[in-house]
C-alpha positions in Angstrom: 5.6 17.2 -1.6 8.2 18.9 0.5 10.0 22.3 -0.8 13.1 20.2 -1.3 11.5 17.8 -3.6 12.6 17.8 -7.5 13.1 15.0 -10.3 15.1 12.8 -11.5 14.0 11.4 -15.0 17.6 9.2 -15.0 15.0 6.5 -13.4 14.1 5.7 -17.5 17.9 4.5 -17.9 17.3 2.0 -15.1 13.8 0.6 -16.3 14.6 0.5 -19.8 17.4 -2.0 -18.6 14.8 -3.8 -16.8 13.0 -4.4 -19.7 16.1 -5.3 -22.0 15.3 -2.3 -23.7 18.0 -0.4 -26.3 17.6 3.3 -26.4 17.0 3.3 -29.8 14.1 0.3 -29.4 13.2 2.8 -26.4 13.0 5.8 -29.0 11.6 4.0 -31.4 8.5 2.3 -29.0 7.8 6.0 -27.3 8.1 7.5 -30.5 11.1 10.0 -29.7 14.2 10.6 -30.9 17.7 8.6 -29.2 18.8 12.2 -28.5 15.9 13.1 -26.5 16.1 9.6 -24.6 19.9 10.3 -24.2 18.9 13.8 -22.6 16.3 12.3 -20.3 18.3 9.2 -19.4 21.8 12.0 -18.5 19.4 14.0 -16.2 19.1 17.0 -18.1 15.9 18.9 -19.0 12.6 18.8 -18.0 10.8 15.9 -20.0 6.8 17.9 -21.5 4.3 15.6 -19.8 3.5 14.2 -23.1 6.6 12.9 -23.2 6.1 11.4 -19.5 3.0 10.0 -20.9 4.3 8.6 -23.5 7.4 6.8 -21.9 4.8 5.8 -18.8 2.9 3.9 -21.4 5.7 2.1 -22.8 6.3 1.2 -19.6 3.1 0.3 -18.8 2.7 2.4 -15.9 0.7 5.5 -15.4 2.1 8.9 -15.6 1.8 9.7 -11.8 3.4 6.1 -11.1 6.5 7.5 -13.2 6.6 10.7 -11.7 6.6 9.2 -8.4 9.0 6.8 -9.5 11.6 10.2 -10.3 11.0 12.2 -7.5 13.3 12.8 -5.4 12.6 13.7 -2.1 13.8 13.0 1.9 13.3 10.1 3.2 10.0 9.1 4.9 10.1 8.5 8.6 7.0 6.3 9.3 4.1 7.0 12.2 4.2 3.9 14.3 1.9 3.0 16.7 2.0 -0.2 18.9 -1.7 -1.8 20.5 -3.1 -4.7 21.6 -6.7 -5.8 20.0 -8.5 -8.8 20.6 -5.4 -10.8 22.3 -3.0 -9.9 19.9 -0.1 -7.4 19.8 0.3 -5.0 16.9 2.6 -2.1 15.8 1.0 -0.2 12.9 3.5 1.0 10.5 1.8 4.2 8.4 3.3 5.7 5.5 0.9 7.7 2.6 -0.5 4.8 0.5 1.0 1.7 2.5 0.2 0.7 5.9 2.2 -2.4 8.1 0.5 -4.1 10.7 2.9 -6.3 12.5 0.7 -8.9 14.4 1.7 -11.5 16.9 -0.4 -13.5 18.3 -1.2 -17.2 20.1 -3.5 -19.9 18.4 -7.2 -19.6 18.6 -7.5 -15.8 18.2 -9.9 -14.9 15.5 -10.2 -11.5 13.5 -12.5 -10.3 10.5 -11.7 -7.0 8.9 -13.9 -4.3 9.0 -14.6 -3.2 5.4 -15.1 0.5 6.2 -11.2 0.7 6.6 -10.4 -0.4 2.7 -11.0 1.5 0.0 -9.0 0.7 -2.9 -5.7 -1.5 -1.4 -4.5 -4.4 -1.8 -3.5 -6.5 1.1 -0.4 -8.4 1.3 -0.2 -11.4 3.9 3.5 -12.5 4.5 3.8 -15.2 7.6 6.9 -14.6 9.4 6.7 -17.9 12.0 3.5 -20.4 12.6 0.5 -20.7 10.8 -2.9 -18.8 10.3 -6.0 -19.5 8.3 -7.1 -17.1 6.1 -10.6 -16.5 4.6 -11.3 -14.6 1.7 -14.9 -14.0 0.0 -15.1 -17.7 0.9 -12.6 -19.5 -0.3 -10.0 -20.6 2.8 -6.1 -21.0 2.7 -3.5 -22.0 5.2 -0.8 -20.1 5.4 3.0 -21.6 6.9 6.2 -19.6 7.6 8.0 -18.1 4.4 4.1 -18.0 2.5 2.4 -14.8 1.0 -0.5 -13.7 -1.3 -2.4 -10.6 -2.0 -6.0 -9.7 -2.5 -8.5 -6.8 -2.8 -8.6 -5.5 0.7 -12.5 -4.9 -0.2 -13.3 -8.3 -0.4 -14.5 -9.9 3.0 -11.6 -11.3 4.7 -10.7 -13.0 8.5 -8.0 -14.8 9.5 -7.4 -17.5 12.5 -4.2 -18.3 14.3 -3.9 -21.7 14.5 -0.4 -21.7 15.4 1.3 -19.3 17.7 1.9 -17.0 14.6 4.4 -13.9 14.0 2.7 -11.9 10.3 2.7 -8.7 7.9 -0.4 -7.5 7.1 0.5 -5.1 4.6 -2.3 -2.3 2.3 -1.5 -0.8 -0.4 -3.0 1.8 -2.8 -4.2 0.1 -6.0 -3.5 2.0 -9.0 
């Protein structure tokens, strides 16, 4: 974290209205008071990290994950890097804890990932145009313009252009 960087604990306003949450059921699930959830929800204090904890569980997130979620910080610029590898052009899109690889490539190309690059991530496959095969531990899927999944980036996985394809491949820190 930068210098600059504080929090903003406002963030609980806006999930407990995700959840269709009242204050008071709020209060009454974290076991606070309304006034402190008031306090917290105005922007004022610091919220004890019990009291993260607890509202992160409600929540059903982990602390860090709601701390994260209230920092407030500079944007982040990513470092992008553009390549070619076995026939296909990619730009590599690198932020802490998520990574982009923008792929474009021609039918008949073939890649396997290389396990030693995934620790704990999840991969997220979004086709922009044409169509790929993907194998994972197995199991095969073809994949069409507008389709996505995820998986464990630890599992073995290739894919196969089998139509002049345009794709995200996108890893992500698991929690």
């Amino acid at each position: 974290m930068s210098d600059n960087t504080h929090f903003d604990f406002s963030i609980i306003r806006t999930l407990r209205l995700k959840r269709g949450f009242t204050a008071e059921h709020l209060a009454e699930k974290a076991g606070l008071t309304r006034a402190t959830i008031a306090k917290i929800e105005g922007g004022e204090g610091n919220p004890t990290l019990d009291t993260i904890r607890t509202l992160s569980n409600v929540f059903q997130l982990s602390a860090s994950e709601l701390i994260r979620l209230a920092e407030v910080d500079q944007c982040e610029q990513a470092e992008i890097t553009s390549f070619r590898d076995k026939g296909m052009d990619v730009d590599h899109i690198f932020f802490p804890g998520f990574e982009i690889f923008h792929i474009r490539g021609c039918a008949g190309l073939h890649y396997t990932a290389n396990p030693e690059f995934h620790e704990n991530t999840a991969e997220v496959c979004l086709i922009l145009s044409g169509r790929i095969r993907v194998k994972i531990a197995g199991q095969i899927y073809e994949m069409g313009s507008g389709m996505v999944m995820r998986f464990k980036a630890l599992q073995e996985h290739e894919f196969e252009i089998i139509e002049d394809a345009d794709f995200l491949m996108m890893h992500h820190d698991l929690m």
